[in-house]
Structure formats: C-alpha cells, structure tokens
C-alpha positions as a Markdown table, in Angstrom:
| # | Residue | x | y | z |
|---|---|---|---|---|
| 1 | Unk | 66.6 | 171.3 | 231.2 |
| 2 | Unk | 66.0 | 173.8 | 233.9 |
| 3 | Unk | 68.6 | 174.0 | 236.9 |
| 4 | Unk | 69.2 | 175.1 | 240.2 |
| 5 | Unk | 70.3 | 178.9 | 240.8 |
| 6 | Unk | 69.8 | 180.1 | 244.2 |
| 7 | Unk | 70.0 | 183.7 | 244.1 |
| 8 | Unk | 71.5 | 184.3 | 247.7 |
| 9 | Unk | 75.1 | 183.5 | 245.5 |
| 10 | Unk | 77.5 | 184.5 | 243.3 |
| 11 | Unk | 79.6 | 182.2 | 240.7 |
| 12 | Unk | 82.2 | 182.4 | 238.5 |
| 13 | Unk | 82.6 | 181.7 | 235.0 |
| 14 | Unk | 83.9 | 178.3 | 236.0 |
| 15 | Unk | 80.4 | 177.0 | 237.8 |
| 16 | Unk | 81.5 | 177.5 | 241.2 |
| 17 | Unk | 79.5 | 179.1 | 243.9 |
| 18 | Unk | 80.2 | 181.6 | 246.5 |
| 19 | Unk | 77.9 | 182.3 | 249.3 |
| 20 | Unk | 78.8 | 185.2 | 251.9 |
| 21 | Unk | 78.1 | 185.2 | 255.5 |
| 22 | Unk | 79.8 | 187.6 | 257.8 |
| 23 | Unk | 83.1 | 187.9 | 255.5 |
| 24 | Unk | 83.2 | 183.8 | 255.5 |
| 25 | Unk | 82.8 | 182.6 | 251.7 |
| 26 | Unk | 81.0 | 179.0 | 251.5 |
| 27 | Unk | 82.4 | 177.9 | 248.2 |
| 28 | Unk | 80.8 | 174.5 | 246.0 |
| 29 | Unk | 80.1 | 173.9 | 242.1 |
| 30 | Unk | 76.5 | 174.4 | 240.7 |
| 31 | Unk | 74.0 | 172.6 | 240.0 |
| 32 | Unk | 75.1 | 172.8 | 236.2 |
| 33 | Unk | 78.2 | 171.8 | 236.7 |
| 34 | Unk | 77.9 | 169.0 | 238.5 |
| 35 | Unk | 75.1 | 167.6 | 236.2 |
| 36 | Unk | 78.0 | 168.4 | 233.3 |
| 37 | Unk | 80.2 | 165.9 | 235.5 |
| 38 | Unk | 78.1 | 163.2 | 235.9 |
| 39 | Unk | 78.8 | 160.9 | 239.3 |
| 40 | Unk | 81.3 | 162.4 | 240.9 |
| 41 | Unk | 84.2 | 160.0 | 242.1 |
| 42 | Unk | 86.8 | 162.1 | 244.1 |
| 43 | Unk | 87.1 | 165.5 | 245.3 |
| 44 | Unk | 90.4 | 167.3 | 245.8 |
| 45 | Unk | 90.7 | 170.0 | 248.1 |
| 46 | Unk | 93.4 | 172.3 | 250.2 |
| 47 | Unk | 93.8 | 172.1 | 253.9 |
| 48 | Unk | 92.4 | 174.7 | 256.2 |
| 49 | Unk | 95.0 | 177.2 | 256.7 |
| 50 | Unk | 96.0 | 177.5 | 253.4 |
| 51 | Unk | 95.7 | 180.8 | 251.4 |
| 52 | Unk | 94.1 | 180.9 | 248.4 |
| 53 | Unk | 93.8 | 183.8 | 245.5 |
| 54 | Unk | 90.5 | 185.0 | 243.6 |
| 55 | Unk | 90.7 | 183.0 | 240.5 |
| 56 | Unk | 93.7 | 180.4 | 241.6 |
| 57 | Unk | 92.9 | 176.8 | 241.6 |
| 58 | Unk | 92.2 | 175.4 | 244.5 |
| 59 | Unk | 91.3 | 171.8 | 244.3 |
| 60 | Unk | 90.4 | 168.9 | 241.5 |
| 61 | Unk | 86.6 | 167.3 | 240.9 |
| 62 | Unk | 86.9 | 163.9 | 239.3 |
| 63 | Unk | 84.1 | 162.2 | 237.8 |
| 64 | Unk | 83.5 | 159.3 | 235.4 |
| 65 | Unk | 83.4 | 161.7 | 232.9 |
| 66 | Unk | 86.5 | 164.1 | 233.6 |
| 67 | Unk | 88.4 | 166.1 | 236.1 |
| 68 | Unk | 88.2 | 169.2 | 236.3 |
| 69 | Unk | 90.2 | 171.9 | 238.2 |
| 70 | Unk | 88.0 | 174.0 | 240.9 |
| 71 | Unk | 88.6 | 178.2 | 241.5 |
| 72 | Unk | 88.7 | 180.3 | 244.0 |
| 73 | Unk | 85.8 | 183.2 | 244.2 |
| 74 | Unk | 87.6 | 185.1 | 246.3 |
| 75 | Unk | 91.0 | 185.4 | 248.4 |
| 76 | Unk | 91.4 | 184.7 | 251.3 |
| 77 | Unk | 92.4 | 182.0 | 254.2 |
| 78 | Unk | 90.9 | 178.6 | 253.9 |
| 79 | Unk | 89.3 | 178.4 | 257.5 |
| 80 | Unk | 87.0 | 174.8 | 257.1 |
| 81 | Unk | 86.9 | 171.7 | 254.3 |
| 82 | Unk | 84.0 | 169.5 | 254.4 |
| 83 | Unk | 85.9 | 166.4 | 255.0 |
| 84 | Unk | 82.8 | 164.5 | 254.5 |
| 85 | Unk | 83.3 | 164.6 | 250.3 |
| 86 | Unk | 86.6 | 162.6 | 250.6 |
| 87 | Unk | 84.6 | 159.6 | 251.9 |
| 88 | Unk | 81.1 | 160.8 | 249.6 |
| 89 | Unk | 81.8 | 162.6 | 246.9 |
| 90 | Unk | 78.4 | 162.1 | 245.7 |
| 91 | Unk | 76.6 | 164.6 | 247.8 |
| 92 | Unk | 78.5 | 167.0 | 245.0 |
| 93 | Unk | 75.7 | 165.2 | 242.9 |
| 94 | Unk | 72.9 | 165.0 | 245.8 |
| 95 | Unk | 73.3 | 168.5 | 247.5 |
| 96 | Unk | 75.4 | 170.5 | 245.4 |
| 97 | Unk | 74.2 | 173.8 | 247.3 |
| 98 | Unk | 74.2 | 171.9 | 250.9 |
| 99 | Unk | 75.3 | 168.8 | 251.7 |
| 100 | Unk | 77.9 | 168.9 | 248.9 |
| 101 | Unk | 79.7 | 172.5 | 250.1 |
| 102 | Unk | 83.4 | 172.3 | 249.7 |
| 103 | Unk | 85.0 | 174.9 | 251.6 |
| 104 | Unk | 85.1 | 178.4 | 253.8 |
| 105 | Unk | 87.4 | 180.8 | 252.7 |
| 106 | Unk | 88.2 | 183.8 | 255.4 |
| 107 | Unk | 87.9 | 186.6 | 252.5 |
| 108 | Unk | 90.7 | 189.0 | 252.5 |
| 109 | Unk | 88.8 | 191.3 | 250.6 |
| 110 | Unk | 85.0 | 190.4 | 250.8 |
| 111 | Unk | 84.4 | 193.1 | 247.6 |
| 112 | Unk | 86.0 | 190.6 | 245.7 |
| 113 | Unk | 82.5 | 188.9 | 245.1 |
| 114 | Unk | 81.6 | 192.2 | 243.4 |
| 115 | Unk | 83.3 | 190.9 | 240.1 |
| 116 | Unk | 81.4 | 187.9 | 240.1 |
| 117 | Unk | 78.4 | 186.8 | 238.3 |
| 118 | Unk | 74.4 | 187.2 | 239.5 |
| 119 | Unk | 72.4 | 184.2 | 239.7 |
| 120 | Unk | 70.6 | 186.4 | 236.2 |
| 121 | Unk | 74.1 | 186.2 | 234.9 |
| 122 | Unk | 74.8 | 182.8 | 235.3 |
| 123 | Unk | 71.9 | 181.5 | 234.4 |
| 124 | Unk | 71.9 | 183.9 | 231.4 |
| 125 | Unk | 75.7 | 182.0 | 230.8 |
| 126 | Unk | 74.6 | 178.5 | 231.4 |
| 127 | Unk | 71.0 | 179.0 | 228.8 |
C-alpha cells in the first residue's frame, strides 16, 4: 500500500507531522497513521496558550480501533487548535495533511525540526 508523504514536512517517529512556516509549526498525524487508526472518533488537544516540549504529549486520537497519545515536534507555545476536529474528527481520516491539521505551535527553537525525520526517512520507516 503506497501512502501519502509530502516532502515540504518533517515527522517523528510517532507519525506526526510538522510543517514550518515563518517559525509557526502546523502539527497533524500522517497519512499512515491515520490509516493505522481506522475512523477516527475523538481528538484530544491543549488549548492555545499552552506550552508544549519537543517530544511531550500533547493530546489523545481515539479511534474504533485505539487511542493513541499525540507528540510534540517541537517546543514551543500553542498559538491556534483547529477546533473544527472536536465536532469532525473524521477529516483526520479525509485530509490528514489539510483539513485534518491539529495545531500551531509558536517554536521556541525552530532548529528543533533538525532532529526530525525526512519525508525519505519516514517513508523509509513506515516500508
């Protein structure tokens, strides 16, 4: 089964996806990783303003299937949630690189994203 890897990203071990734009970190779970999940059911996320540290939890993904706990890819302040999952979770299944985004993170220290994977890597990871 081939997936979805947009290269503009990084990720972490954990599936998750950072995307950088002027020291602002979009952060979601891959296309893998949601597939792994199955329907997804109920997203759990922090509130903006809260501070967050590379590699610390920062929410919960429930599907029919499991919950799983979601990571940081970098640290930093949580600056916007897309409050549109807690009524539609499924656009984590739909649009896992658009529509399905989670949440900005205000990067502390945007070199952070240097430690995590390429879209080579995680592809290399997932094969």
């Amino acid at each position: 089964m081939s997936f979805d890897i947009p290269d503009d990203r990084q990720y972490l071990e954990s599936h998750e996806w950072a995307l950088e734009t002027d020291g602002v970190v979009r952060v979601g779970i891959t296309d893998f990783a949601q597939d792994e999940l199955g329907d997804v059911v109920f997203v759990e996320l922090p509130d903006e303003g809260d501070s967050l540290d590379q590699e610390g939890e920062l929410g919960v993904i429930e599907s029919i299937k499991a919950v799983s706990d979601l990571y940081a890819p970098v640290s930093g302040e949580v600056t916007a949630v897309n409050e549109e999952l807690f009524n539609a979770p499924e656009l984590v299944n739909e649009d896992p690189f658009g529509e399905g985004w989670m949440l900005e993170i205000d990067a502390d220290d945007i070199d952070e994203l240097d430690a995590l994977l390429t879209a080579a890597e995680y592809e290399d990871q997932i094969a």
